[in-house]
N, C-alpha and C positions, 0 to 999 in steps of 0.2 A: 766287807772290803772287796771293792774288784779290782781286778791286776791283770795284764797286759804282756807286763814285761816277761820274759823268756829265763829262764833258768832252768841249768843244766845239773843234774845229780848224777855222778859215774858210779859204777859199783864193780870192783874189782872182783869177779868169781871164778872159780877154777871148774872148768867144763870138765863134765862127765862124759864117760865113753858116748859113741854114739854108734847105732847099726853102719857097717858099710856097704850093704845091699840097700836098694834105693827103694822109696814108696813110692807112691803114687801121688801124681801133682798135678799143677800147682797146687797151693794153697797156705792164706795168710795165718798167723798164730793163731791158735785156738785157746781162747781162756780156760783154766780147768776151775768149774765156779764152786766146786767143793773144796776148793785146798784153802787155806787156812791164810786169812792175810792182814788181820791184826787188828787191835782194837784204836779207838779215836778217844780220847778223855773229852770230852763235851764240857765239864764243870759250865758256869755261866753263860756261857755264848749261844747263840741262835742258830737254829736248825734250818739250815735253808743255802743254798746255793749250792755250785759247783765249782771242782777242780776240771779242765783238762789238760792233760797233756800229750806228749807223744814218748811213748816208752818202746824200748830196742830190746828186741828178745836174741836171745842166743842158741846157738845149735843145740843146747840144753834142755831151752825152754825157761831158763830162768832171765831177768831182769838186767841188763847189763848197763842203762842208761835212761832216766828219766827226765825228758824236756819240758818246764810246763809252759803252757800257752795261754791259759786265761785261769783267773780265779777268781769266783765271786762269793766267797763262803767269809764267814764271818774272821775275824781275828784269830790268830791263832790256831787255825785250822791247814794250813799250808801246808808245812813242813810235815805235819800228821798223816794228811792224804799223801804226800811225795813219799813218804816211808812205806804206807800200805798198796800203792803201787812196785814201790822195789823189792815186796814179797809176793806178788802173782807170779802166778808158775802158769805155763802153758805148756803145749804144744808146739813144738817151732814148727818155723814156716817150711813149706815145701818147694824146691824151685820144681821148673817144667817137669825135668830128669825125676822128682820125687828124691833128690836131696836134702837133708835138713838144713838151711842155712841159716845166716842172722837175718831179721826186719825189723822194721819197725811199723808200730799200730797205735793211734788215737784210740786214749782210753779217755772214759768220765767217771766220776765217782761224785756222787752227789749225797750231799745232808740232808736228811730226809727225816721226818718223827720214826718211819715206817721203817729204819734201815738202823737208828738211834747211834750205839758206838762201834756196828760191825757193816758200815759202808761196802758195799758190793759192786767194787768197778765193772764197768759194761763198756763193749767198743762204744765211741764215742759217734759214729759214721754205718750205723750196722747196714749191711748187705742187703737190698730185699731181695737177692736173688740168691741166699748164698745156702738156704736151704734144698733149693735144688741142684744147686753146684756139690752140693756135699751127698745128694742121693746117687748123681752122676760118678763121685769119686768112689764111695762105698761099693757099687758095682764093677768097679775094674779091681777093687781091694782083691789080691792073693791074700792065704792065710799067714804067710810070711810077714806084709803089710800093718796084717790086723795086731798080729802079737806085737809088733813093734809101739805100734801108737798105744794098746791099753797097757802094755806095758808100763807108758810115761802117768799114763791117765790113774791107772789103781797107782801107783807110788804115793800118788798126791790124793787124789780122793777116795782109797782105799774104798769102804763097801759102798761108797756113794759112786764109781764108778761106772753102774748100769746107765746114770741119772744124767752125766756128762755128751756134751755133744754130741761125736761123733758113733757111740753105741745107742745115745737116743734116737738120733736119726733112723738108724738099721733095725732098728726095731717098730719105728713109727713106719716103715716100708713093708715089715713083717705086716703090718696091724693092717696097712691100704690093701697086701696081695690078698688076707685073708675075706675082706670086705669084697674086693671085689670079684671073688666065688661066691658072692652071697652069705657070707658063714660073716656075723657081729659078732665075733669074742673080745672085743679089747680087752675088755678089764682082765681075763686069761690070760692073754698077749703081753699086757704087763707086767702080770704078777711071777710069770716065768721068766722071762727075757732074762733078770741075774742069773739065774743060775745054767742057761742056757749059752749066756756070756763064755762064763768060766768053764763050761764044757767045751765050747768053740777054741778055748786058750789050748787045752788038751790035745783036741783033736786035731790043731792044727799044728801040731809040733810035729807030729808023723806024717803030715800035708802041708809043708810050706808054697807048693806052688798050684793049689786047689783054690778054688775064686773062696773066696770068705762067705761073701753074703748067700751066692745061691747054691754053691755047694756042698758049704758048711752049716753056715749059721741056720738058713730056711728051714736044711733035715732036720738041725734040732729042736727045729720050734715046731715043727710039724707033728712030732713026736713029743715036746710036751705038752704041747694042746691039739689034740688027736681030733678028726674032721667028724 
């Protein structure tokens, strides 16, 4: 079936506290692609097309309004994807100041054999630049910063946590500094980086205005994979 027409799904939620110290901005919602967002019933229909839409995240991070824009998945498949779009959890957006505010982001969620009844929305428009936009932000992160954001981030993907965005990133910058001293450890780089995470969450409770990455997180990667 493909569809065109615009339809709007509102979802009434009651927002959670949120930090009143500011992060570090801008920056559009961040999917958190561990958290949990629902199965599809497949019975007879065909695996194949896409939903998108455009979905409003809230100061929360949760779901507050799905628009869709085009659908071309088989019968029945609509209102399934609209549902599993109104349970992605993110990261809300950041204005300039590193405010959390509401936005809105073009998602896709596509039928695939490969994705079967646990579809994995992906922005729909992704950034080619937005990996270096986010090594850029990771670098001006205070430890104040950081707990705030893994804060949202473990809620929702709990030990999958390390694996999300914005601590993958900070680690793949660990893994570049260490390369370019000469020193190949990734698979070390990786296999530490959790638990180096959650010592950073520590460390930075007694250091909320100490930079995150370089001089928190780096000491302690440094020290779990010693030169």
């Amino acid at each position: 079936m493909f569809s065109t027409a615009r339809a709007v799904v509102s979802i009434g939620l009651l927002a959670l506290p949120v930090a009143s110290f500011a992060q570090v901005g801008p920056s559009d919602p961040q999917i958190i692609n561990a958290a949990s967002t629902g199965k599809v019933n497949i019975g007879q229909r065909k695996l194949g097309g896409h939903l998108l839409a455009t979905v409003r995240v809230g100061i929360d991070g949760q779901v507050r309004e799905v628009t869709k824009i085009e659908n071309t998945t088989d019968d029945g498949f609509e209102q399934q994807l609209i549902k599993v779009l109104q349970n992605v959890r993110f990261r809300p957006a950041l204005d300039e100041g590193g405010r959390p505010v509401e936005a809105s982001i073009d998602m896709k969620v596509e039928m695939r054999p490969s994705t079967g009844s646990m579809p994995k929305p992906v922005a729909a428009k992704p950034d080619p630049q937005l990996t270096e936009k986010e090594k850029a932000r990771i670098r001006k992160m205070k430890c104040s910063d950081f707990q705030w954001e893994w804060a949202i981030i473990e809620k929702e993907a709990d030990d999958a946590a390390a694996t999300e965005f914005m601590p993958r990133i900070a680690t793949a910058m660990y893994a570049a500094y260490r390369t370019e001293q000469g020193e190949y450890v990734d698979a070390k780089v990786w296999k530490a980086s959790p638990k180096a995470l959650q010592e950073a969450v520590k460390r930075c409770a007694s250091t909320p205005d100490t930079l995150f990455w370089q001089d928190t997180y780096r000491v302690l990667m440094d020290a779990a994979v010693p030169k």
